[in-house]
C-alpha positions as CSV (number, residue, x, y, z in Angstrom):
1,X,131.9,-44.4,125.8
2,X,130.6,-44.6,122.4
3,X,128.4,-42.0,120.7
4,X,125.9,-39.4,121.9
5,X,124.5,-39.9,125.7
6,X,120.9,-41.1,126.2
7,X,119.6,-40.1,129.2
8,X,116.7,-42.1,130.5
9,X,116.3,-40.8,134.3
10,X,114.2,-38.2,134.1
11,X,112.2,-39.5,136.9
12,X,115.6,-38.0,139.2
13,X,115.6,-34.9,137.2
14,X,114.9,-33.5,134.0
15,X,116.9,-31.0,131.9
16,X,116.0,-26.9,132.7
17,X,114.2,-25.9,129.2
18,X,115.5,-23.1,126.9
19,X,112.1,-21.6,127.1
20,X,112.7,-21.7,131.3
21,X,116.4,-20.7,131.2
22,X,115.5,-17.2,129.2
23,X,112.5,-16.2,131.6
24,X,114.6,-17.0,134.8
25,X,117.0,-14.8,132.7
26,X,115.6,-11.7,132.5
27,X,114.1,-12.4,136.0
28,X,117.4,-12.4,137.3
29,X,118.3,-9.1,135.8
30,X,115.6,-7.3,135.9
31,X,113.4,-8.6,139.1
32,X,116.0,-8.3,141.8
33,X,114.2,-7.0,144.8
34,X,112.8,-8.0,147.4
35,X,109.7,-9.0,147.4
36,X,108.5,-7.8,150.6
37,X,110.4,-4.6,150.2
38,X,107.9,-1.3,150.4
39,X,110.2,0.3,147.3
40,X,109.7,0.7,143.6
41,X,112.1,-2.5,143.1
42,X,110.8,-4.4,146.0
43,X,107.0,-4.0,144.3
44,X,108.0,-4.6,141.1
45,X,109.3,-8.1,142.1
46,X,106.4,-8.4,144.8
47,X,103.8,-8.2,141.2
48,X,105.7,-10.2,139.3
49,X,105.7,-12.6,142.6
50,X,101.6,-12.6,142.4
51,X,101.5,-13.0,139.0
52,X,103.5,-16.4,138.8
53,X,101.9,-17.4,141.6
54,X,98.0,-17.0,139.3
55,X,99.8,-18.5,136.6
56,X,100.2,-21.6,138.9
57,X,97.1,-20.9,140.7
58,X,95.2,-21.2,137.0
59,X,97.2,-24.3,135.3
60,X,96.6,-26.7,139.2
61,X,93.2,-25.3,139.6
62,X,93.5,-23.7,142.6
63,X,93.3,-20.6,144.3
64,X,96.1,-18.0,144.7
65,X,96.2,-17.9,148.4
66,X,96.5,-21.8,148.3
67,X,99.8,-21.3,146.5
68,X,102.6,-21.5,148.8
69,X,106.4,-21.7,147.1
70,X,109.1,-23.7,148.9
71,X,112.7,-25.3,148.0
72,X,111.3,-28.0,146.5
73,X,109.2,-31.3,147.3
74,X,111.4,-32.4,150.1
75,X,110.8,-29.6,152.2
76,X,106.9,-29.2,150.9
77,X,106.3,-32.6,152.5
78,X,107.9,-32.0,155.2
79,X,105.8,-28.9,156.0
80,X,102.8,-30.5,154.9
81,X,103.2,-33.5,157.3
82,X,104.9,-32.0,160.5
83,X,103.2,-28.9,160.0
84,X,99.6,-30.9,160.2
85,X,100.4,-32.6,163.6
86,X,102.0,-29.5,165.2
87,X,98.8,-28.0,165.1
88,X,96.5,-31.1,165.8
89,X,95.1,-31.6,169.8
90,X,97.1,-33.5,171.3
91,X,94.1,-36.7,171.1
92,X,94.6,-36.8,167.0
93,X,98.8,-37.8,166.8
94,X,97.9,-40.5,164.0
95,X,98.9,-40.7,160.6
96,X,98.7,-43.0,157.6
97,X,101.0,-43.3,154.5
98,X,101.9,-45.7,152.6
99,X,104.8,-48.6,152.3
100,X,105.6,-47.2,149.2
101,X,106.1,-43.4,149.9
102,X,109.3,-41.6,149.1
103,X,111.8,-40.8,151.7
104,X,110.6,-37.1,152.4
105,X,107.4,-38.7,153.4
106,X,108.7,-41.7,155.3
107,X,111.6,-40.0,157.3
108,X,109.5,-37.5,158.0
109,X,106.7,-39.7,159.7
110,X,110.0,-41.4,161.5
111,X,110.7,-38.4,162.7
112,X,107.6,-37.9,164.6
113,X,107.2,-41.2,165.5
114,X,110.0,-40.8,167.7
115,X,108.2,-38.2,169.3
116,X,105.3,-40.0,170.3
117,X,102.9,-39.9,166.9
118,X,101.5,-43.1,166.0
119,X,102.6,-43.8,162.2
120,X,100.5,-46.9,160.2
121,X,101.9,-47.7,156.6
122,X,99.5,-48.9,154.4
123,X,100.9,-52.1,152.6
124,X,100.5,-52.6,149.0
125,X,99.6,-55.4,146.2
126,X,102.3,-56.6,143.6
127,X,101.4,-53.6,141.7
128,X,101.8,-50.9,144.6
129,X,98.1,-50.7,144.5
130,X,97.0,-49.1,148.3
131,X,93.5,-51.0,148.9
132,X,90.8,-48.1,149.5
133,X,89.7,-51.0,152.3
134,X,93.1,-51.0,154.2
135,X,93.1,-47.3,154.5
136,X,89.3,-47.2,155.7
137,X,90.4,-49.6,158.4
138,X,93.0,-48.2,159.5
139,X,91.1,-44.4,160.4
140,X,90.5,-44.2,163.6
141,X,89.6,-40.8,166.1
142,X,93.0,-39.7,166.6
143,X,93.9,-40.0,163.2
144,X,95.2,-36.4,161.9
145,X,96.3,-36.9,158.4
146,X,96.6,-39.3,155.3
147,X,99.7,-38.9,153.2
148,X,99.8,-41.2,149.3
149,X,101.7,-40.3,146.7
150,X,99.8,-40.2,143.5
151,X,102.6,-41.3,141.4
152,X,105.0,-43.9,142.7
153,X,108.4,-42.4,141.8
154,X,110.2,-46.1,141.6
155,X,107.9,-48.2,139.9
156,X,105.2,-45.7,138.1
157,X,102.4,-47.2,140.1
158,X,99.5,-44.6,140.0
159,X,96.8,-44.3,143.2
160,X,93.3,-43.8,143.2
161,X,93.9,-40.4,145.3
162,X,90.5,-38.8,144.4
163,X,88.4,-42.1,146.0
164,X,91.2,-42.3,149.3
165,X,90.9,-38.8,149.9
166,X,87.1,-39.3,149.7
167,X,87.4,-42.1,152.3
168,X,89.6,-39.4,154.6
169,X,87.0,-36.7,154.4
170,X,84.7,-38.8,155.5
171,X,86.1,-39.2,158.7
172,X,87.1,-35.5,158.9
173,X,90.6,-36.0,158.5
174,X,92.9,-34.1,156.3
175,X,94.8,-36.0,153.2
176,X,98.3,-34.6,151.5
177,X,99.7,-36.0,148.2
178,X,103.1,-35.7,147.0
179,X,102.8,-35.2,143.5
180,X,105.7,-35.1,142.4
181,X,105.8,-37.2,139.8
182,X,102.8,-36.9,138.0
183,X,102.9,-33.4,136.9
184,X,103.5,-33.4,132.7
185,X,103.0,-37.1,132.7
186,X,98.8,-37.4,134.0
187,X,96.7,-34.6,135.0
188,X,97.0,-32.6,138.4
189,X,93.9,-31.1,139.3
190,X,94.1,-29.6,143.0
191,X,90.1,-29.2,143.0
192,X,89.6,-33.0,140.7
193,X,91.5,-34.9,143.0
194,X,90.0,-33.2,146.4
195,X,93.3,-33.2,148.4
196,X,93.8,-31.0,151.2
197,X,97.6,-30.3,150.3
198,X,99.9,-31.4,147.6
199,X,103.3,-31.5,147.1
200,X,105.8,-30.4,143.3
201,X,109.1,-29.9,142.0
202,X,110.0,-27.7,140.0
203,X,112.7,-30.0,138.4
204,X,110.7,-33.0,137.1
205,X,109.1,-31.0,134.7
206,X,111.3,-29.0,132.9
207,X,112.1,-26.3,135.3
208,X,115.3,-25.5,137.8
209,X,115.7,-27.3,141.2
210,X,115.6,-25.7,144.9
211,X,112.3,-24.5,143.8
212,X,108.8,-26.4,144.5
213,X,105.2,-26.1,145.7
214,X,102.6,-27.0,148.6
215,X,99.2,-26.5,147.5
216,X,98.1,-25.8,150.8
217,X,93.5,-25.9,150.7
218,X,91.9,-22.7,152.2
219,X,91.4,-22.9,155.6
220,X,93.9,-25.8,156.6
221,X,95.8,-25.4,159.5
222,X,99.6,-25.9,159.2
223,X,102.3,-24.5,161.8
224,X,105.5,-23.5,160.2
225,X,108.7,-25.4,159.9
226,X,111.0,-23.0,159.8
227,X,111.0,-20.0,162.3
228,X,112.0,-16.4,160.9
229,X,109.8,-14.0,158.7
230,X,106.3,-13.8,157.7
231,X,106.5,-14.6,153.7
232,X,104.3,-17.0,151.9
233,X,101.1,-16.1,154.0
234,X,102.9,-16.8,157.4
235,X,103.4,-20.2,156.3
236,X,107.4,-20.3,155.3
237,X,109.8,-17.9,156.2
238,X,112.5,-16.9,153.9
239,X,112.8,-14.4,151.0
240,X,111.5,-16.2,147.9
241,X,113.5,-17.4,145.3
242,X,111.7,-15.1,142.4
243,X,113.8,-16.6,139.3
244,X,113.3,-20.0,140.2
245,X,109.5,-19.6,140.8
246,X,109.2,-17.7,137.8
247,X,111.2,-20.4,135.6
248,X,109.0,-23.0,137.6
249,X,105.7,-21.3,136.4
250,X,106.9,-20.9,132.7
251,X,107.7,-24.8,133.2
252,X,104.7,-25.7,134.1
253,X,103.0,-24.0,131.5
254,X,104.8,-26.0,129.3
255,X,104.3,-29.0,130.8
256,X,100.1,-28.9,131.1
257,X,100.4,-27.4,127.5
258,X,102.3,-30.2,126.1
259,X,101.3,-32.6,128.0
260,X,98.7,-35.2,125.7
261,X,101.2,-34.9,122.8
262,X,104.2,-35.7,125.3
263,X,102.3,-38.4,126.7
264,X,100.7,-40.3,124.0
265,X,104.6,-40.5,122.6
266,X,106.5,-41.2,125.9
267,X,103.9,-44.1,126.3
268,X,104.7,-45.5,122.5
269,X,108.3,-45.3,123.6
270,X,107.2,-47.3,126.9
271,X,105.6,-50.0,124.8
272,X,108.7,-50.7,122.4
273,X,111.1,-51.1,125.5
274,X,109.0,-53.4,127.4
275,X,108.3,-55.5,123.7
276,X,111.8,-55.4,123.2
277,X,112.7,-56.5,126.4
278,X,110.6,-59.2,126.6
279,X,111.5,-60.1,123.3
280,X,115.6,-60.4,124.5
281,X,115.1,-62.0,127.6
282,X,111.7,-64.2,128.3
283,X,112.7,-64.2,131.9
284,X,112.3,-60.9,132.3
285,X,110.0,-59.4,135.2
286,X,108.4,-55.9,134.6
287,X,107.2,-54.2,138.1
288,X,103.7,-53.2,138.3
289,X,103.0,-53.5,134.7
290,X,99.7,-54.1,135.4
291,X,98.5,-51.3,137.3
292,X,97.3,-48.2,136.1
293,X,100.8,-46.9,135.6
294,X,102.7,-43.4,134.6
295,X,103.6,-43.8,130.9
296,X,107.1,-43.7,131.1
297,X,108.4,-45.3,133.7
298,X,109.6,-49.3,133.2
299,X,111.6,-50.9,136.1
300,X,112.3,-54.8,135.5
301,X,114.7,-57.0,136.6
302,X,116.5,-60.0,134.4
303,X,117.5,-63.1,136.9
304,X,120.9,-63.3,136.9
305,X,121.7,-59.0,136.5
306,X,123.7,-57.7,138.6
307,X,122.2,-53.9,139.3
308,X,125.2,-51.6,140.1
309,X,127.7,-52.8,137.6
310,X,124.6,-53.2,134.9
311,X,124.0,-49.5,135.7
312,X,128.2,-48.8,135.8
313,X,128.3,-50.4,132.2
314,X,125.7,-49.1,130.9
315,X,126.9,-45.4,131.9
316,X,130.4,-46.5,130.0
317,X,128.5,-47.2,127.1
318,X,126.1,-43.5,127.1
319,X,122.8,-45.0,128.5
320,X,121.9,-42.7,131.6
321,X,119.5,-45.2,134.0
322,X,119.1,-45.6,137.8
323,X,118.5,-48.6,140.4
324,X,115.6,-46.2,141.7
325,X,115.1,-43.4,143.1
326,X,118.3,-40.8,143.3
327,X,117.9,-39.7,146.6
328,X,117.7,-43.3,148.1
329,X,121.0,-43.7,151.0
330,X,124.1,-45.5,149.2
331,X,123.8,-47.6,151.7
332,X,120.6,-48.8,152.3
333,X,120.7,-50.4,148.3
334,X,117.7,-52.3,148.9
335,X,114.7,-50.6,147.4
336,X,111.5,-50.2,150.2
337,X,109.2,-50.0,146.8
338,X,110.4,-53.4,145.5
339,X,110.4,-55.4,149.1
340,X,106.7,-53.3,149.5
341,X,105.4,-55.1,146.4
342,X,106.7,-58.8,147.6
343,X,110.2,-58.9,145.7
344,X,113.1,-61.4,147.4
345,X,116.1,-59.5,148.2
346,X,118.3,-60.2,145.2
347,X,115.2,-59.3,143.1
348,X,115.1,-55.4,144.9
349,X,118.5,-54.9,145.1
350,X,119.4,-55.8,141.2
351,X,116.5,-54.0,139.3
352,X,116.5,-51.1,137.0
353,X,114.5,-47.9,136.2
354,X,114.1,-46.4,132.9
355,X,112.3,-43.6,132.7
356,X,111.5,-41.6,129.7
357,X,110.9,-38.4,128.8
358,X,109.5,-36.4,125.4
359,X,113.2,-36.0,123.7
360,X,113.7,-39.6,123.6
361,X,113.3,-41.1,120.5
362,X,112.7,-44.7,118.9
363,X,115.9,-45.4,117.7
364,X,117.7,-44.6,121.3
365,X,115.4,-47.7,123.1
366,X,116.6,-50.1,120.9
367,X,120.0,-49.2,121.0
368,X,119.1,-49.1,124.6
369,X,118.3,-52.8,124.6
370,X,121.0,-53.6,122.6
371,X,123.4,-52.1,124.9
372,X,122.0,-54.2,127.5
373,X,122.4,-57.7,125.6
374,X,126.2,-57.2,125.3
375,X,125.8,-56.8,129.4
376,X,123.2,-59.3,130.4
377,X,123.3,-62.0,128.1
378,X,120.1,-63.2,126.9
């Protein structure tokens, strides 16, 4: 390796923020109670509890009691999709997603499948668009619940979650988002987008991991996932990780604060890497560059590349980039987004993700791009 490392995942995770790391701090030394313990330490963590929770309540646009902390997006969708069909009669075992969904979502609806629940994927265009159509025709009676992603985390692809939860309601049925990716990047209005649940993590914008959030709407019923005490309002049991949420609120802060400045300059960045790809190789194919996209996320493929040992060289020389997303199997190497939007094989299994994030600066795409010419010839 040569030089400083650029790190250009930050749709897998982004780095904990000084600001985050001294809150979580002095949480950790001064908050250490419990928070549902009746003493003067357990109350004094049980306020400070409350108040990160209107912190987060104010910046989504949401109520409190709609707050409900988890261990991160994985188990949030989890909870948000099997706990909707444990409680729905036994005559309304349908849901919908999409073809595009990360895994939480996806195995998740495998996993009830199996048990009898009747799982429809909603295909997608060759940007990842979901057609509001498709999904209209494919509600029926027994349908329980709708989950789409607003942000796809592989591609950037952005959905129209305010008009397909509008087409849900209209049948009665509840719709969940995982929204995981959006949060810093476009704006994440609980009460704007007029979702019954949504899913974050606390680690793709600026704040630690094993910590997340379902938004859970007032007076939707969910059975728990996990059988044991009565925190979160009965909805997850297990004594709440009060440094991580508080770092995660202080995060988010951040995040909503920042976020048109971070944005405007991420999406400049975005610009000069697909220019100057385009420029070195006239082949190239950008994925869903046409849709209405998140303003930092490019993944193309260059005929010819070969995508592990692009990625494996491009370590060597300091770039940090992925094939996708970072929780996808080792061996199942063929993205589901990619073959989704109509890629051939070689096209899906060979393609990169950049994704940027506000430290990223000018001068590291190009020599970003120039890194990649001594790998991929032009």
């Amino acid at each position: 390796m040569v030089g400083p490392r650029v790190y250009l995942d930050h749709a897998a995770t982004t780095r904990v923020r000084p600001e985050v790391q001294e809150v979580m701090s002095a949480a950790l030394a001064e908050n250490y109670g419990n928070p549902s313990s009746v003493h003067r330490e357990g109350q004094r963590a049980r306020k400070r509890l409350e108040e990160a929770r209107e912190q987060i309540a104010s910046l989504l646009c949401c109520d409190p009691s709609e707050i409900l902390f988890t261990s991160g997006g994985t188990e949030s969708d989890n909870l948000a999709i099997k706990g909707s069909i444990a409680d729905a009669p036994i005559h309304k075992r349908h849901i919908i997603t999409s073809a595009i969904e990360h895994p939480a979502v996806l195995e998740s609806c495998r996993a009830l499948e199996q048990n009898g629940t009747r799982v429809t994927c909603l295909p997608v265009d060759r940007t990842g668009l979901i057609s509001k159509d498709s999904l209209s025709e494919a509600l029926s009676p027994d349908t329980c619940l709708v989950s789409v992603m607003t942000v796809n985390n592989e591609i950037g692809t952005v959905e129209p979650i305010a008009d397909l939860s509008s087409i849900a309601h209209e049948k009665g049925v509840l719709f969940h988002t995982d929204a995981v990716q959006a949060v810093g990047m476009i704006p994440v209005r609980v009460r704007d987008l007029g979702v019954d649940m949504l899913s974050l993590s606390s680690h793709k914008f600026g704040g630690p991991k094993g910590v997340g959030i379902l938004v859970l709407k007032k007076d939707t019923a969910i059975h728990p996932i996990l059988d044991g005490g009565s925190q979160e309002m009965h909805h997850r049991a297990g004594t709440e990780n009060l440094p991580s949420i508080i770092g995660m609120a202080r995060a988010l802060e951040l995040a909503m604060e920042e976020m048109d400045e971070v944005t405007s300059r991420v999406r400049r960045l975005k610009e000069r890497l697909v220019g100057e790809l385009n420029d070195a190789y006239p082949n190239v194919r950008i994925h869903a560059d046409l849709a209405p996209c998140h303003p930092g996320i490019v993944n193309f493929y260059i005929p010819g590349m070969e995508g592990e040992k692009t990625m494996l060289l491009l370590d060597y020389k300091g770039f940090a980039v992925s094939g996708g997303a970072a929780c996808a199997s080792k061996e199942h190497t063929v993205s589901h987004v990619l073959s989704a939007i109509g890629c051939e094989k070689a096209e899906a299994e060979n393609s990169l993700r950049i994704s940027l994030g506000g430290e990223n600066t000018e001068e590291e795409i190009h020599a970003f791009v120039e890194a990649l010419k001594s790998i991929v010839l032009p």
